[in-house]
Every structure is written in C-alpha cells, then in structure tokens.
C-alpha positions as CSV (number, residue, x, y, z in Angstrom):
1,X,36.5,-33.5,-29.9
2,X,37.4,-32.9,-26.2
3,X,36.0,-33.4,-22.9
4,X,37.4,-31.0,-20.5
5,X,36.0,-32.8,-16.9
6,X,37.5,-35.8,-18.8
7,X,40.8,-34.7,-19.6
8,X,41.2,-33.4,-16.0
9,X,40.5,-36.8,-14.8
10,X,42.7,-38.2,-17.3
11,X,46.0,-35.6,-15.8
12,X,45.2,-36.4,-12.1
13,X,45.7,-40.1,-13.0
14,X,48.9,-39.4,-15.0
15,X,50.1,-37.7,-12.1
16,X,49.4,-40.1,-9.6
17,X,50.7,-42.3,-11.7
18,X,53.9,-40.7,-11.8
19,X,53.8,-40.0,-8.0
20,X,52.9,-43.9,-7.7
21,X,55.8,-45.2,-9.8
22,X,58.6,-42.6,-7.9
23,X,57.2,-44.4,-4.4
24,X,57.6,-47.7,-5.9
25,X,61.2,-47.6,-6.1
26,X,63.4,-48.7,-3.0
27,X,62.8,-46.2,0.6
28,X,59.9,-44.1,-1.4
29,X,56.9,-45.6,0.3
30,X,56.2,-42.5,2.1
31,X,55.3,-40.8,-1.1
32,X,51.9,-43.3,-1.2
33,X,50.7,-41.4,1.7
34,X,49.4,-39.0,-0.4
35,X,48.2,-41.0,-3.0
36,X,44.6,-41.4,-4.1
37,X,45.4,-45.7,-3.8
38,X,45.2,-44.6,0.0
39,X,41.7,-43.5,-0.3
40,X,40.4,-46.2,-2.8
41,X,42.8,-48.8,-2.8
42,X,43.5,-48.7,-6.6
43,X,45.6,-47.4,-9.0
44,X,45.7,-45.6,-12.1
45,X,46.0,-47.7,-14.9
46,X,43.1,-49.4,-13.9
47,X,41.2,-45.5,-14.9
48,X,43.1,-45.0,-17.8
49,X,41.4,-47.8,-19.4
50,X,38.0,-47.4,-18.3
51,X,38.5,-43.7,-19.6
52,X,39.8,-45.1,-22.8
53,X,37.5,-47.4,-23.5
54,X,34.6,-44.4,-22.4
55,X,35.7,-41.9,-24.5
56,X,36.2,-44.3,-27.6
57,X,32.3,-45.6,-27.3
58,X,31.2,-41.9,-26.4
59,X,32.8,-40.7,-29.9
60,X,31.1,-43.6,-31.6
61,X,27.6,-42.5,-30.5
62,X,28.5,-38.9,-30.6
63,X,30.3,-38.6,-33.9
64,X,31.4,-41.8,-35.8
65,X,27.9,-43.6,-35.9
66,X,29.7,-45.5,-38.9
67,X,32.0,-49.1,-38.3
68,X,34.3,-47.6,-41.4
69,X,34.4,-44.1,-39.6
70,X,35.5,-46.6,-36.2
71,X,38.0,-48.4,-38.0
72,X,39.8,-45.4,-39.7
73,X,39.9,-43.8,-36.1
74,X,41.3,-46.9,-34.6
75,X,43.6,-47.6,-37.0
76,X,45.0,-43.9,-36.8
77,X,45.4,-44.4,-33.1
78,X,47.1,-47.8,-32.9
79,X,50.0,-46.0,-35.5
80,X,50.4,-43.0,-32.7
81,X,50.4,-45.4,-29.6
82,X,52.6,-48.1,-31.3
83,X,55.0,-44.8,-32.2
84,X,55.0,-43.3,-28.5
85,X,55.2,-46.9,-27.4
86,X,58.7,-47.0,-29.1
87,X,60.1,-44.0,-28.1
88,X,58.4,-45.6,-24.3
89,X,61.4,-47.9,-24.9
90,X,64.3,-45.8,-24.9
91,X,65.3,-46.4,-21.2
92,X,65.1,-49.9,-22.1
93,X,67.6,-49.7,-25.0
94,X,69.7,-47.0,-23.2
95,X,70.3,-48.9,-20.1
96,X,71.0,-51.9,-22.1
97,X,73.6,-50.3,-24.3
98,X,75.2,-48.4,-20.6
99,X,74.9,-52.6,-19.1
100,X,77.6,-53.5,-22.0
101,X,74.9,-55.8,-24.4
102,X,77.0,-56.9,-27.2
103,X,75.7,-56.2,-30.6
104,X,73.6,-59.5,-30.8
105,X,72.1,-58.8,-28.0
106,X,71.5,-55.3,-28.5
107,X,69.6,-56.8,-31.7
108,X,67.7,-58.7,-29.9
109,X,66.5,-56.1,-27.5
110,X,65.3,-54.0,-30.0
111,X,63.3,-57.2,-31.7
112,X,61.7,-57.6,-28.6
113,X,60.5,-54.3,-28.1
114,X,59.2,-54.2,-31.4
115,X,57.0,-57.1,-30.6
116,X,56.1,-55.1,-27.4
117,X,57.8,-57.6,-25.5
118,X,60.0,-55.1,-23.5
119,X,60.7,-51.7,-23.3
120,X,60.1,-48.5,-21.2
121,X,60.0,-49.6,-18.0
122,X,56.9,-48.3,-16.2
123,X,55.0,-48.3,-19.6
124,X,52.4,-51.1,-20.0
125,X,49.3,-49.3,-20.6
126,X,50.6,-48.6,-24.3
127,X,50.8,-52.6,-25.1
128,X,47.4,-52.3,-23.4
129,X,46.2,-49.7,-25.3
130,X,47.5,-51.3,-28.6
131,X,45.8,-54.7,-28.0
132,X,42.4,-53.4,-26.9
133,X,42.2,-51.2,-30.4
134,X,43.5,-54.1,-32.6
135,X,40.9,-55.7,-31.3
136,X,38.1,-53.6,-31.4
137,X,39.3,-52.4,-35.4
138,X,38.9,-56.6,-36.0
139,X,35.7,-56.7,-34.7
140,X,34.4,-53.6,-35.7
141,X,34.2,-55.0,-38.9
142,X,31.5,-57.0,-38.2
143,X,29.1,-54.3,-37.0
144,X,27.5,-53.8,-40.3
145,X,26.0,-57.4,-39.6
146,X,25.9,-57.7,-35.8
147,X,24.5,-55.5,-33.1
148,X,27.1,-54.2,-30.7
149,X,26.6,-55.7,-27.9
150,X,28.0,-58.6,-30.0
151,X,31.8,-57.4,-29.4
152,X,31.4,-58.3,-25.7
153,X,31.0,-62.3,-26.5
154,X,34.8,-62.5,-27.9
155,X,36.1,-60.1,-25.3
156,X,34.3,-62.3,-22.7
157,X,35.7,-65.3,-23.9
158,X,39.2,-64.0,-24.0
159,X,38.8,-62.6,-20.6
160,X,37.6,-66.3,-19.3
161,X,40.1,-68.2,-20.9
162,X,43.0,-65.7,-19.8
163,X,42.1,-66.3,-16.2
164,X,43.4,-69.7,-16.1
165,X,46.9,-68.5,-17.2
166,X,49.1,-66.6,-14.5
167,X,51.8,-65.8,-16.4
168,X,51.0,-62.4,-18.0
169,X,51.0,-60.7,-21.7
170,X,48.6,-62.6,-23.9
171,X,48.0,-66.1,-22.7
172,X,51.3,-65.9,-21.2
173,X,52.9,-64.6,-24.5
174,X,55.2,-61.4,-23.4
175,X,54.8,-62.2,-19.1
176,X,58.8,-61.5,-19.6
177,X,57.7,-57.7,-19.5
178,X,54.3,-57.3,-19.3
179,X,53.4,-57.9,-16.3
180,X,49.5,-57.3,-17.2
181,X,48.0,-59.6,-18.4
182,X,46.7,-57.8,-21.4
183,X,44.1,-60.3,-22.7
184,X,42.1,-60.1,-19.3
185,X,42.4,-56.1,-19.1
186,X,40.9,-56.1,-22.6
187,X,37.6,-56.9,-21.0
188,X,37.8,-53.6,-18.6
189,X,37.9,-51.9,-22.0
190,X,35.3,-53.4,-23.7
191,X,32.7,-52.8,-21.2
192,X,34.1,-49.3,-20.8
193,X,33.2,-49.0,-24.4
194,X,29.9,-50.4,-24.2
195,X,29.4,-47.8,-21.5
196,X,30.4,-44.9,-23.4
197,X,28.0,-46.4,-26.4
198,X,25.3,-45.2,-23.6
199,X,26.2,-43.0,-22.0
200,X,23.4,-40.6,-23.2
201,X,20.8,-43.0,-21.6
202,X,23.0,-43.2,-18.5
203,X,22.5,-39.7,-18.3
204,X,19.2,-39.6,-19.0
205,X,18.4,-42.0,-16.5
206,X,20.3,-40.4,-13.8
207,X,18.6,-37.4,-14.6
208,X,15.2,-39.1,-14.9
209,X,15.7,-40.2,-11.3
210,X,13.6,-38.2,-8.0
211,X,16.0,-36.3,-6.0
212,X,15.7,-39.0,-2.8
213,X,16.6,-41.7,-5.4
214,X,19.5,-40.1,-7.1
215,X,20.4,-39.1,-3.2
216,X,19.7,-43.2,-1.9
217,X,21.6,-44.6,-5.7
218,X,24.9,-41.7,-4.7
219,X,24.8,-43.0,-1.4
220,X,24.8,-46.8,-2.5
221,X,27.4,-46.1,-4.7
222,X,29.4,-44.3,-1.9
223,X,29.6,-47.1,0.8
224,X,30.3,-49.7,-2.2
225,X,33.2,-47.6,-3.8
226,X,34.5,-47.0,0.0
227,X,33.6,-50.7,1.1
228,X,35.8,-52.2,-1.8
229,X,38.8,-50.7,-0.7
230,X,38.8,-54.3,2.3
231,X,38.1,-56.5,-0.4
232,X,40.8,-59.0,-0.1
233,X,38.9,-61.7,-1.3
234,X,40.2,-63.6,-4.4
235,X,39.7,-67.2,-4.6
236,X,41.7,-68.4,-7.9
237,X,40.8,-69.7,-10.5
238,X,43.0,-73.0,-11.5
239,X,46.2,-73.9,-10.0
240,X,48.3,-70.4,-8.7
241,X,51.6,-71.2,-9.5
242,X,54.5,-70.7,-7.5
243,X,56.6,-67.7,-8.3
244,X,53.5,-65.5,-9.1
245,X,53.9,-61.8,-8.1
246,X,52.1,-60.7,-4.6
247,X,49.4,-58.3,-6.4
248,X,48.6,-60.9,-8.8
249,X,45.2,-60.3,-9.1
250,X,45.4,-56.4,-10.0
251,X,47.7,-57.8,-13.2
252,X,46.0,-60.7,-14.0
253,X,42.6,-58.2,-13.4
254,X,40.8,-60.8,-11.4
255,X,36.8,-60.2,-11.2
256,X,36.7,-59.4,-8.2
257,X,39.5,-56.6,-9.1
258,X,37.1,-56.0,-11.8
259,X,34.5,-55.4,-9.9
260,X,36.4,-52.6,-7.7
261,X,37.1,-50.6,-10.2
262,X,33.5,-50.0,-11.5
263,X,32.6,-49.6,-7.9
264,X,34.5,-46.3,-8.0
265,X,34.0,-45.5,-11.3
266,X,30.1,-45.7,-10.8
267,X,30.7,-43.3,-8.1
268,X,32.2,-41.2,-9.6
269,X,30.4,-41.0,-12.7
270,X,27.5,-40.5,-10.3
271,X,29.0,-36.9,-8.5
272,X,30.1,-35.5,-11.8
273,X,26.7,-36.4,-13.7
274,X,24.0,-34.9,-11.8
275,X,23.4,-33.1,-8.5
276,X,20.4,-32.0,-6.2
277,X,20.8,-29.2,-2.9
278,X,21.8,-31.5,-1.1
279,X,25.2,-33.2,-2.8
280,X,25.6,-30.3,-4.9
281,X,28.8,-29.3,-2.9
282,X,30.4,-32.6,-3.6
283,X,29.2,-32.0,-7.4
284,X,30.9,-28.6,-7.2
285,X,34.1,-30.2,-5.8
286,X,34.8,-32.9,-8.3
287,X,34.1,-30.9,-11.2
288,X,36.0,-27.9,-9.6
289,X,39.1,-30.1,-9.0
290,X,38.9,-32.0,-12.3
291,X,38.7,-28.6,-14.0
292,X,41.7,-27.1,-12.9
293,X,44.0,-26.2,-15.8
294,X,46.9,-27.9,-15.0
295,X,45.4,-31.3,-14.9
296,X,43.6,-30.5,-18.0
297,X,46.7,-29.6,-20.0
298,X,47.8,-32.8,-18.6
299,X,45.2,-34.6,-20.4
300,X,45.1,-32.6,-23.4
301,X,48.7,-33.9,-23.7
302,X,48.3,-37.5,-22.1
303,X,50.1,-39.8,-24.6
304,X,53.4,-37.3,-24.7
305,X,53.2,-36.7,-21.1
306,X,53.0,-40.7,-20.7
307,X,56.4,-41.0,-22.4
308,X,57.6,-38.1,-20.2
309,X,56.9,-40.2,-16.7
310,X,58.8,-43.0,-18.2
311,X,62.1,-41.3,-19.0
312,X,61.7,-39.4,-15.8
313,X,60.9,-42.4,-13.9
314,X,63.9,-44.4,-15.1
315,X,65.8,-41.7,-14.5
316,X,65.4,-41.4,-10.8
317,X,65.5,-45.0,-10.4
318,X,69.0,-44.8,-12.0
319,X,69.8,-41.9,-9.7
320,X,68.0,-42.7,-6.7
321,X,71.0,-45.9,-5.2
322,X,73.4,-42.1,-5.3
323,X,71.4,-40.5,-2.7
324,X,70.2,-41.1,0.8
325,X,66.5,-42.0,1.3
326,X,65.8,-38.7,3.0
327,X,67.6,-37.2,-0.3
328,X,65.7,-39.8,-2.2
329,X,62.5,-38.4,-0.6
330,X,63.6,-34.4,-1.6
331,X,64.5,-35.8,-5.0
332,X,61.3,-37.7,-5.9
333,X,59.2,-34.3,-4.8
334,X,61.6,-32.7,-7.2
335,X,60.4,-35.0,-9.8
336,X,56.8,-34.8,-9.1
337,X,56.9,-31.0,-9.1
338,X,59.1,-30.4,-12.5
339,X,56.7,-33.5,-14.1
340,X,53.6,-31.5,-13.4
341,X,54.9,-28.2,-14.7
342,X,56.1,-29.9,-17.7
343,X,52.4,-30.5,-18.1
344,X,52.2,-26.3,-18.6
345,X,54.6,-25.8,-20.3
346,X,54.1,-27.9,-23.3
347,X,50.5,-27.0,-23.5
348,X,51.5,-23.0,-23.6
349,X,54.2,-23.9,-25.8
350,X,52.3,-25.6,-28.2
351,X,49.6,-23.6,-28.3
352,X,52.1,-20.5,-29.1
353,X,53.9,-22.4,-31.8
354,X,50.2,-22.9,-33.1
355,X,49.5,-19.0,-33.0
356,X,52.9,-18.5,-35.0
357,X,52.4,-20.9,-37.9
358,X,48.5,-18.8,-38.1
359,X,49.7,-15.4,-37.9
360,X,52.4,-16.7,-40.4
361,X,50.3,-18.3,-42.9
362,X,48.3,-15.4,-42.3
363,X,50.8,-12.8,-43.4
C-alpha cells in the first residue's frame, strides 16, 4: 500500500539527511545553508519517525483493523530493519578491521553491533525504528482487551522516566553509540501512531472546517511552526551532567523539542490536507514538490537508500582529511548529487528487473 505525497516527503528528508550529515563533518558547514534545518530549525530524523509512526497507524485503520494482522506486519518489519541495520554496520566493522582491532576485539565489535550497540555511523534511526516496533508488537497484544489509546500510558511512562537519564540508548543502556535516546523518541512514535489511527477524522474535520477557519487554524499553525524555530528554552529535568553533548535536548527529545516538531508537522499536514482560493497556491506547491519523482523513488526505496547514505557518508568522512575544504566543499556536492541519482536508478532498475522476471514467467 503506498502513499505517493508521503513517500516524497519521506525522499526529501533522506536527502537532507544525507546533505545534513556531509555538512556535519569538519569545514562542511556551508552545505547547511541550504538545508531545510535553516528554515525550521530541525532535522530529519525527527520526520522520519513521525512519518513512521503515521503511516503504521494509517495502515491499521486502513487495512489491518486486526491486533494479529498488526503483529504479523510488525514482526515482518523489525526482521527487514534489524537486517539493513546490520549491513548499516559495515563502516563500523570495516574501519575497525583498517584501525588494526585484533581478533578479540574484532569479536567484540561485532557483538556489539548485534546488540545495536554500535555500528554504521550516521545510522540511529534503525535502532529507533527497531525499539518503537518491538514495542508496539508487545503491546499490540493487548488490543483485543484494551482500547488503543491504552498504548500511550506505557509509552508515556517510558518517555517520563527516560528524561531523568542523560546518557542516551535505553535508560542509558547503548549511550556508547546511540546517541538518541531511544526510549524518549519512542513517545514521538507513539503519538504519531495514534495520529495515523485518525487520521480519517483529522481529515474530516479539516474538511468540515468554513474557509475563514481553515484560513485563521493554517495561519495559526504557520506563525507557530515559524515561531519555534527561537525556541531555546529547555529547562532540565534532574541534574544535567557534565560531559553532555551541546544539542542535548534534540537526543534526549526534550518536550519542549517535542513540541517543535508537531508544530511543523501540524503545519504541514494542514497545506497538504485541504485548500481554499486563497492558500491553494501553497497547496499546489507542497504537493507539487513532494510529488516530484525523484523524491518519490527516494521513498519508495527509503530503507535501502538509508544504508546507501551511511556507506557514502563514511566514506567521505574517510576521504574528506585528503582534500582541501574548498575540494571538500566540490566533493560533498559530488556526493549529494551521485546519492540522489542513485535514488533513479535503483527504482528504474528494479522496476525493469521486475518487467523481465514477468515477461519471463510469462513466456
């Protein structure tokens, strides 16, 4: 079942994220001036997830409608992710092998990354992903007894109790690597599930709105999704220990973080929903843009093309102390570009291999 205004979304946020980890590495800030964290102050893992979490409670209404029908799906997709998730990790392994790691500790490496405590560098949104379906296939066995909204109270609780611990992973469990801290960002998932779960009375309510207060709730949501992006604001919560990393609360997905990232998903769940004369060319924008093939193959593709940013990734950090930052800068663009068509070419190439194997079984 696809989603083709979703999938776009879900390849402009693989490429950004690609563009965002290339200016993350040493004399590449300048690639962030054309990144979409200039406009909204966030990032794209933060999307990812809310689009996970979306699409996973949109199939459930849509075509599951069963807890057993749920937990087969889940339990299909936690295999793929955990799978791509270990072929995430061959930078890890590689560069640990090129380091000189004696055997031991080349053993060790590769226990660690099977307990997802290391491994592609760049790649924490599949430990993410993996902990936020484990969890939902546990709980979703208690649907035939409890109403949905009852997976929120564990996911809650998680997410309070993780925000006493600074130290990343699971209660601190994996901060070696992981520097989000996965129980707090299960919470972002969760309520993007419950979200998707609804998502045909959203609609109808958006729809069911006048023109002037669809026009007055789009504007709201405009000046909030802007406004965030000066929210500096986050008091902890407990004791911040010394050490922690400067953007502590995007990892440790404080709720004030929280917050910021439905501001702008509201928003722009708003534009693509609905439109009346006088948004409809910001309607027709979004849904132009997020239509375009090429991010659409993206996110036809996104787990493959996932593992694709983090070998390329790693391999122009490894690269990138060899050249100059102004050759650095040429490089990264380099990157970006053969990354995106990457995106074309395994969607065409795929689909032709499919049109073989049919005109073959065919014959």
């Amino acid at each position: 079942m696809r989603f083709d205004l979703l999938d776009g979304v879900r390849g402009h946020l693989l490429f950004m994220m690609m563009l965002g980890h290339l200016g993350a590495q040493a004399g590449m800030n300048a690639l962030f001036s054309v990144h979409h964290s200039q406009i909204i102050q966030l990032l794209s893992a933060e999307f990812l997830v809310v689009l996970s979490g979306l699409l996973v409670g949109i199939l459930y209404a849509v075509k599951f409608q069963d807890p057993s029908k749920l937990a087969r799906f889940l339990k299909q997709r936690i295999r793929k992710i955990y799978v791509y998730y270990l072929l995430s990790a061959g930078p890890f392994l590689i560069l640990l092998a090129l380091n000189g790691a004696s055997l031991g500790q080349f053993a060790f490496g590769i226990g660690e990354v099977l307990l997802i405590q290391n491994g592609g560098a760049y790649s924490d949104i599949l430990p993410i992903y993996i902990y936020c379906f484990v969890l939902l296939f546990v709980l979703s066995f208690g649907l035939a007894y409890l109403p949905q909204v009852m997976m929120l109270v564990p996911s809650a609780l998680i997410y309070a109790v993780s925000l006493f611990s600074y130290d990343g992973g699971v209660f601190g469990w994996g901060g070696k690597f992981l520097v989000f801290d996965i129980a707090a960002w299960q919470f972002l998932f969760f309520l993007s599930y419950f979200a998707g779960l609804y998502f045909r009375e959203i609609v109808g309510w958006l729809n069911g709105l006048s023109d002037v207060a669809f026009v007055a709730l789009l504007l709201g949501c405009a000046v909030i999704a802007l406004g965030q992006r000066w929210a500096f604001w986050y008091p902890t919560i407990g004791a911040l220990p010394e050490g922690v990393q400067g953007n502590w609360f995007r990892m440790h997905l404080h709720p004030v973080h929280l917050l910021r990232t439905f501001a702008v998903a509201a928003f722009v769940t708003v534009v693509m929903t609905r439109s009346v004369p006088v948004t409809a060319w910001l309607t027709k924008v979004f849904r132009w843009y997020f239509s375009l093939p090429l991010l659409r193959y993206c996110g036809v593709w996104a787990i493959q093309m996932f593992v694709i940013h983090v070998y390329m990734v790693a391999l122009f950090a490894y690269l990138l102390p060899q050249w100059t930052t102004s050759e650095g800068l040429v490089w990264a663009v380099v990157f970006q570009v053969a990354y995106m068509l990457l995106a074309y070419l395994i969607h065409h190439g795929l689909r032709r291999r499919r049109q073989a194997l049919a005109a073959r079984s065919v014959s």
